[in-house]
C-alpha positions in Angstrom: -14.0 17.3 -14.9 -17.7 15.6 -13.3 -15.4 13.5 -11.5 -12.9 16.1 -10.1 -16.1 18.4 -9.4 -18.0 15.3 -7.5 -14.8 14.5 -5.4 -13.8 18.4 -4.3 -17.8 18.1 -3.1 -17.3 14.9 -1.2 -14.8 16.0 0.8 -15.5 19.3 1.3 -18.9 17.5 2.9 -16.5 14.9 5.1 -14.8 18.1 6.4 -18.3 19.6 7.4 -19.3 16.6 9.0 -16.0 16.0 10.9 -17.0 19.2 12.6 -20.3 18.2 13.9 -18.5 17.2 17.2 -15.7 18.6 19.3 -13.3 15.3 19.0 -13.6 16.3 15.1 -12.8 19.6 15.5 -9.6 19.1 17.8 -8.0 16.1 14.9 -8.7 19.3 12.4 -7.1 21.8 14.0 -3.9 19.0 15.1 -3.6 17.9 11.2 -3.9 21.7 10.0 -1.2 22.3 12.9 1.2 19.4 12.0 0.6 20.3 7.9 1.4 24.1 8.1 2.6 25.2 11.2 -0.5 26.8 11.7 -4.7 25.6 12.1 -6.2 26.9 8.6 -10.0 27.9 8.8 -12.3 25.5 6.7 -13.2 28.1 4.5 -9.1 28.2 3.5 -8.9 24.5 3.2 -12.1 24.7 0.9 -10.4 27.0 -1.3 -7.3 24.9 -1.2 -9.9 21.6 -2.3 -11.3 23.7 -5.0 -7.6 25.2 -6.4 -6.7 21.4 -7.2 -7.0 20.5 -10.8 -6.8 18.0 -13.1 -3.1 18.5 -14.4 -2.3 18.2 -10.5 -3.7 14.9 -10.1 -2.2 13.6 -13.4 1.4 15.4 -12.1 1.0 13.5 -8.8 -0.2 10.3 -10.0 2.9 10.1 -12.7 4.9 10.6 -9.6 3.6 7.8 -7.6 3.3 5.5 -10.1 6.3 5.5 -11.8 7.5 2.1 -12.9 11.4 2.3 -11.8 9.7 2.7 -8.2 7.7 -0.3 -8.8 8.9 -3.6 -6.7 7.0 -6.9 -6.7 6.8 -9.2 -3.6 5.8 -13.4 -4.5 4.8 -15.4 -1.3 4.2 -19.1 -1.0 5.1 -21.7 -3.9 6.9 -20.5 -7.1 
């Protein structure tokens, strides 16, 4: 939970600081645009940050890292 908590704060702060210049602002608003057909205020992608949990992260990492998705690549001798 320390660890969840500590993340959601980092980048909640990375989102605050992308803001501090206008070139940050415009890649928000385009990603928020592309994502949802629509540019979300920060105070909605906060809550969004803060609604994740850790039964999603453990949903989403069994996903990814499923072993019949696995594939090995070997390069050079054998």
């Amino acid at each position: 939970d320390k660890e969840l908590q500590r993340a959601q704060n980092q980048i909640k702060s990375m989102l605050v600081f992308a803001l501090e210049n206008s070139r940050g602002k415009m890649i928000r608003m385009w990603n928020s645009y592309q994502l949802y057909g629509k540019v979300l205020t920060v105070e909605e992608i906060e809550e969004q940050i803060s609604k994740v949990t850790l039964e999603d992260i453990k949903k989403l990492a069994n996903r990814i890292f499923n072993e019949k998705d696995f594939s090995l690549t070997v390069l050079g001798e054998v």
